[in-house]
MARVEXPA-744778 format. One line per field, with one value per residue (C-alpha): y, z, x; residue number from 1; residue in three letters. Coordinates in nm, 3 decimals. Layout:
N
c2 = [Y ...]
c3 = [Z ...]
c1 = [X ...]
num = [NUM ...]
residuo = [ALA ...]
***
This chain:
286
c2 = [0.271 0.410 0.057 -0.036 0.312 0.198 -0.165 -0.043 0.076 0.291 0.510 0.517 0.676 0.883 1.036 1.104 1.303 1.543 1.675 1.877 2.071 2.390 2.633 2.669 2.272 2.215 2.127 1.912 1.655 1.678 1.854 1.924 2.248 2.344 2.262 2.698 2.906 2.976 2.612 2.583 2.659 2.377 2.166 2.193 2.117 1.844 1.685 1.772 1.558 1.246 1.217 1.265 1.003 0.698 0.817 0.782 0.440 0.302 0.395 0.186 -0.141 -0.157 -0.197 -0.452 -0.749 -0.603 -0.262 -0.088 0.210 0.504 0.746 1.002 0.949 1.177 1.377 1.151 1.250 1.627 1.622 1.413 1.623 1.940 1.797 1.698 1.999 1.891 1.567 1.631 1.242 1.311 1.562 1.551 1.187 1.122 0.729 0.743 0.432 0.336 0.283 0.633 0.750 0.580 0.720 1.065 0.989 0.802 1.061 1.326 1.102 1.130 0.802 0.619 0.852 0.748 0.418 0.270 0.452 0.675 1.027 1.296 1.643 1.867 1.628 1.320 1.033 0.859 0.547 0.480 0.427 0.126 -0.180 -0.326 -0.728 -0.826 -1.152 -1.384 -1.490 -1.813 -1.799 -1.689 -1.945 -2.106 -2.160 -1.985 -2.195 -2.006 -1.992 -1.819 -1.572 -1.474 -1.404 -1.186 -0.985 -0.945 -0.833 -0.597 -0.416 -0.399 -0.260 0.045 0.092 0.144 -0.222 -0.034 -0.263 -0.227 -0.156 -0.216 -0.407 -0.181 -0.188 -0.228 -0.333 -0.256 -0.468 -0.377 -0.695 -0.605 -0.700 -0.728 -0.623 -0.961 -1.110 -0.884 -1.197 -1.412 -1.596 -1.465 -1.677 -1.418 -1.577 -1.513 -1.480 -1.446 -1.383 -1.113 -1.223 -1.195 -1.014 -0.757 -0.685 -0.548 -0.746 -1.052 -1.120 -1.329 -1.089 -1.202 -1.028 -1.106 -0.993 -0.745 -0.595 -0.643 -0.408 -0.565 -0.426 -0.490 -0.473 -0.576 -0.327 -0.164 0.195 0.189 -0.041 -0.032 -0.124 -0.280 -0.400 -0.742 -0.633 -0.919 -0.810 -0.936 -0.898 -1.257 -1.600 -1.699 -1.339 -1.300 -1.154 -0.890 -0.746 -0.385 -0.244 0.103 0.134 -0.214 -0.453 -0.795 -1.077 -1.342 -1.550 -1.286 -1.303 -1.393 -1.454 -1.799 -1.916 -2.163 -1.849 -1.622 -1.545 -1.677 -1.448 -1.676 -1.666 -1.234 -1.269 -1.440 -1.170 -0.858 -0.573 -0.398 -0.602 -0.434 -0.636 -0.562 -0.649 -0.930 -0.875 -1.092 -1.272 -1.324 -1.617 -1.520]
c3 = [-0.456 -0.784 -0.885 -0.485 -0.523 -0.830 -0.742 -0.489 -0.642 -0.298 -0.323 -0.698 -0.670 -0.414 -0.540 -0.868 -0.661 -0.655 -1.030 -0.840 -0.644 -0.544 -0.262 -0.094 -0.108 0.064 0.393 0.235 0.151 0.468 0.352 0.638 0.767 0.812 0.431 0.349 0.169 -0.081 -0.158 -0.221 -0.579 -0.625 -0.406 -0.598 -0.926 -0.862 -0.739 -0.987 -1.221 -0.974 -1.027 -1.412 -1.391 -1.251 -1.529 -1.802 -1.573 -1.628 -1.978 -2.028 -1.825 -1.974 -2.322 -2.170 -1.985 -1.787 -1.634 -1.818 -1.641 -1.868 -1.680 -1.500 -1.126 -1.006 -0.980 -0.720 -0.514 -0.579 -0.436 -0.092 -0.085 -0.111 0.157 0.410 0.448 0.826 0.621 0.344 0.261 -0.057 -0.170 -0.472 -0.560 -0.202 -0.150 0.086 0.206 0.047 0.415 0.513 0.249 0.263 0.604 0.474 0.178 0.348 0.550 0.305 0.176 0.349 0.287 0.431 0.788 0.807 0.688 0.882 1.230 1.303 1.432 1.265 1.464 1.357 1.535 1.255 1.311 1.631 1.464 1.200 0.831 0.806 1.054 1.176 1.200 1.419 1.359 1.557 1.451 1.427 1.224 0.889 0.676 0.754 0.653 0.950 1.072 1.075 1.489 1.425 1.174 1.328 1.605 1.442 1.275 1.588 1.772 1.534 1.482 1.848 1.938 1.629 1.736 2.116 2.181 1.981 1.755 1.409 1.411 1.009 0.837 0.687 0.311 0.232 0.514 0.436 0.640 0.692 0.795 0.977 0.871 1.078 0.799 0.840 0.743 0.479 0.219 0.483 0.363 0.563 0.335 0.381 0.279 -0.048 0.135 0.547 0.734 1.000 1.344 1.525 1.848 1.557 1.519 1.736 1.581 1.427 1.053 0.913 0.646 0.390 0.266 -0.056 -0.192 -0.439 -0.421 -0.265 -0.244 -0.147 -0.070 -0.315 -0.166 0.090 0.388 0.500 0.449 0.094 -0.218 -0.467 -0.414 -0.652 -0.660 -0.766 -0.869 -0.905 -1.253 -1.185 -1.559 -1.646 -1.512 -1.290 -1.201 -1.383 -1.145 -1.285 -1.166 -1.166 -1.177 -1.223 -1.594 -1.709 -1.624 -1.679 -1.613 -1.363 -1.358 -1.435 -1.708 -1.622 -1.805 -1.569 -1.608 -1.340 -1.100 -1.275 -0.935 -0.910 -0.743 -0.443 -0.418 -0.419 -0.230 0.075 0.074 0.100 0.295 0.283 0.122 0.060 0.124 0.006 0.135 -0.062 -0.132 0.071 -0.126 0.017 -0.051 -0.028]
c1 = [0.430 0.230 0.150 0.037 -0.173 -0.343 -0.378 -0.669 -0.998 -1.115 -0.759 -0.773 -1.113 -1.024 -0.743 -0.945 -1.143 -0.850 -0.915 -1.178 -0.918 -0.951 -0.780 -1.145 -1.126 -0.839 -0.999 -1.213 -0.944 -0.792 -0.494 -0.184 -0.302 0.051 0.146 0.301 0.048 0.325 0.346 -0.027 -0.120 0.179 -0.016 -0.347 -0.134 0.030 -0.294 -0.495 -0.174 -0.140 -0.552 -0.455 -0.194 -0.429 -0.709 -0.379 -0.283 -0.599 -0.659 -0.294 -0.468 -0.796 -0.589 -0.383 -0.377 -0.024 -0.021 0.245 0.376 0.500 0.427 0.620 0.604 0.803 0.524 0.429 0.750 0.729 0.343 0.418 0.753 0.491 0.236 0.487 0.671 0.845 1.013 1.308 1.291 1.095 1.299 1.540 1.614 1.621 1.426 1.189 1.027 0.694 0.561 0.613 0.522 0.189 0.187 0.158 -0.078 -0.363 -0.466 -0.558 -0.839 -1.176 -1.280 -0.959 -1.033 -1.403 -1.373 -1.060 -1.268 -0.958 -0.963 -0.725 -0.510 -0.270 -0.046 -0.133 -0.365 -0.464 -0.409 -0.141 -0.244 -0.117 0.005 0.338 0.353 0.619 0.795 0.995 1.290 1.175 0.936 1.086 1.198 0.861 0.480 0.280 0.024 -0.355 -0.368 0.051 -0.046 -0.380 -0.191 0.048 -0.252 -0.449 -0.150 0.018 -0.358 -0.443 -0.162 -0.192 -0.542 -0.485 -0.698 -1.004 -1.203 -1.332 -1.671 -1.695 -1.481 -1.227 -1.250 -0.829 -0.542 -0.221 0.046 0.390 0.664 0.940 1.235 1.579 1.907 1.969 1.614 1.592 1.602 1.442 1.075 0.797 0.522 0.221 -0.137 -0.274 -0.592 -0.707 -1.020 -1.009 -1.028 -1.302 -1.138 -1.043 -1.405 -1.718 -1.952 -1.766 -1.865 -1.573 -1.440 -1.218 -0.890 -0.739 -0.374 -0.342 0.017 0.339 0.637 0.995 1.335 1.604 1.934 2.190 2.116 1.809 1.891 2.004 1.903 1.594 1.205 1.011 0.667 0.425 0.097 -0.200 -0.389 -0.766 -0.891 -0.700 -0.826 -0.657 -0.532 -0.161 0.063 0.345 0.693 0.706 1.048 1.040 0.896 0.992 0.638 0.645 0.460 0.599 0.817 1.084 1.282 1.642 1.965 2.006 1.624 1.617 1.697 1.401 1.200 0.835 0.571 0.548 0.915 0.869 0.609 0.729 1.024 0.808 0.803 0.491 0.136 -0.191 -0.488 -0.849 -1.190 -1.313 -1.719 -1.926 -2.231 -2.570 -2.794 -3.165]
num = [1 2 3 4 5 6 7 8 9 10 11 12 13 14 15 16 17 18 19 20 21 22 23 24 25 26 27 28 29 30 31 32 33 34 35 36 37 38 39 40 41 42 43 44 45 46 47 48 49 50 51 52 53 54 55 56 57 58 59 60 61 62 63 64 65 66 67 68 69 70 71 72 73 74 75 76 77 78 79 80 81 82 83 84 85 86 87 88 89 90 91 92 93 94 95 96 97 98 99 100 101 102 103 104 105 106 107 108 109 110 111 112 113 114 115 116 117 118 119 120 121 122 123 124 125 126 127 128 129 130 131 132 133 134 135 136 137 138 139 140 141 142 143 144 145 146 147 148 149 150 151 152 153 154 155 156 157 158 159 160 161 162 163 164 165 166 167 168 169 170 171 172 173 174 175 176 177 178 179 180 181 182 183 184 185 186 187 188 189 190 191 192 193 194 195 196 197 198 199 200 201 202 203 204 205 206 207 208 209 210 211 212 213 214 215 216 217 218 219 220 221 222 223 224 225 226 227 228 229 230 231 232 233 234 235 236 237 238 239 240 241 242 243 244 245 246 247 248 249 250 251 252 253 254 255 256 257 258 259 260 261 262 263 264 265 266 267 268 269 270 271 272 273 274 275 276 277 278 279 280 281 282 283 284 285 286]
residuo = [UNK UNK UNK UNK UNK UNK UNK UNK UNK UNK UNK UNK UNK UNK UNK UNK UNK UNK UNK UNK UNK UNK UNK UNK UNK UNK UNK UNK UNK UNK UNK UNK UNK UNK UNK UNK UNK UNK UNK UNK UNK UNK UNK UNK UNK UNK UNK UNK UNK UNK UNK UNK UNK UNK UNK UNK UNK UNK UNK UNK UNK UNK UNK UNK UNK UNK UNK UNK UNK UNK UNK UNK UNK UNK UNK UNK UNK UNK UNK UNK UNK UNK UNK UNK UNK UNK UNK UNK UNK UNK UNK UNK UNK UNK UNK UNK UNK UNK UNK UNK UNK UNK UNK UNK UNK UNK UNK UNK UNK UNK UNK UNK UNK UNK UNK UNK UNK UNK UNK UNK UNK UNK UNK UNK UNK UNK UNK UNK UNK UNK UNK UNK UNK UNK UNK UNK UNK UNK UNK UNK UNK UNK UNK UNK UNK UNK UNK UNK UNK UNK UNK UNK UNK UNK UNK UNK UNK UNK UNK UNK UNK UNK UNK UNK UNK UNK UNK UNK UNK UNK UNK UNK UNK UNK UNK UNK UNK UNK UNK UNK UNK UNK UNK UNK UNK UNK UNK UNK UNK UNK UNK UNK UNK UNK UNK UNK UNK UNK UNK UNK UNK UNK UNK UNK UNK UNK UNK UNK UNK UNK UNK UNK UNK UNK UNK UNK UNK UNK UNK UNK UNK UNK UNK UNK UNK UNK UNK UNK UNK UNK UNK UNK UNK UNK UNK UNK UNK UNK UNK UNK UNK UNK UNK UNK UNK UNK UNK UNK UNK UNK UNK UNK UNK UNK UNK UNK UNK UNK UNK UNK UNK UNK UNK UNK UNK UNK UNK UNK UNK UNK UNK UNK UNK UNK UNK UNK UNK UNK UNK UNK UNK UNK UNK UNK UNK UNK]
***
């Protein structure tokens, strides 16, 4: 989940917002109202060391063409175990799923609210953070063709968004496959790149998405097992794409003590779980 976080440049900047922090602040960021005041000064510091983390993070990937991670994340877990008081999934070394955990983190950013045109209550959002494709069975094991997977899209993100359109075109999507126990190795080949569909959007402009990061489950059953993550590096030409496992980073294909069985990125790819897609800039001709 650190490595999704930091493979986006709006939440990266965002959350390095946070080294501003203060208790007069709080509403500012959008923090849970019903976080305990006791549990506040912990709130502000642990902030204030996630937006200290990505500055370390970046420092590590400007030095290096892969993103070593050697930092401590678990201060990741103790802050969303902190701002989600009502959920003991983040506490301890209990594994909480990157999805709900994004569901918890997206919303304290201003910028995610206004930008993705979603409305906020005590309650939570209106509109989920992020978006739940739901795939046939027959489909996996297969190449979508662009009418199938547009389908998919427009389905799973008119049905978060109550049949509401886009009136910009939201600067990062993160999509969430689901994934039966028994599809859980199952290829789902998701696109390296798509172009929103127009019935997505008020005014239709054609935006383009590109991949940056994919998180899969590692593990025979849905409710247990280990999660680890693909990150696309866009320094290199062609971008080199790396396997984050914890703190061991390396670039694909894996490293394996059978090398024909050391897994490509396609091959992770089209086995993921949740994929973060960003905006690609459009260019103007005068």
């Amino acid at each position: 989940l650190f490595q999704m976080i930091c493979s986006s440049e709006p939440i990266k900047t965002a959350i390095k917002n946070w080294k501003t922090l203060t208790e007069s602040s709080l509403t500012i960021f959008n923090f849970d109202p019903l976080i305990a005041p006791k549990d506040i000064p912990d709130v502000i510091v642990k902030a204030k060391q996630l937006a200290q983390m990505i500055e370390e993070y970046e420092i590590i990937q400007a030095n290096s063409s892969i993103p070593q991670t050697t930092l401590d994340t678990e201060v990741l877990r103790e802050f969303m175990q902190l701002v989600t008081p009502d959920s003991k999934h983040f506490a301890g070394s209990n594994q909480a799923d990157p999805q709900e955990a994004l569901q918890k983190l997206l919303p304290l950013i201003p910028s995610f609210v206004v930008l993705m045109n979603v409305t906020t209550s005590i309650g939570g959002l209106t509109v989920p953070p992020l978006f739940q494709l739901k795939i046939s069975n027959e489909l996996f094991n297969k190449t979508p063709t662009k009418k199938q997977f547009d389908t998919i899209l427009t389905t799973g993100l008119t049905a978060a968004r109550n049949s509401s359109k886009f009136q910009t075109s939201p600067p990062f999507l993160f999509l969430h496959v689901e994934r039966l126990p028994e599809l859980l190795k199952a290829k789902f080949p998701m696109p390296p790149e798509f172009t929103l569909p127009d019935a997505l959007l008020t005014t239709p402009s054609q935006p383009k998405y590109t991949l940056k990061s994919v998180i899969k489950h590692e593990g025979p059953y849905a409710n247990s097992g280990h999660y680890t993550a693909a990150v696309s590096v866009p320094t290199t030409t062609p971008p080199t794409h790396v396997y984050c496992n914890d703190n061991m980073v390396t670039v694909f294909p894996v490293p394996s003590i059978v090398p024909e069985n050391s897994p490509t990125y396609e091959m992770f790819r089209d086995q993921g779980t949740l994929y973060y897609y960003e905006l690609i800039p459009s260019t103007t001709t005068s």
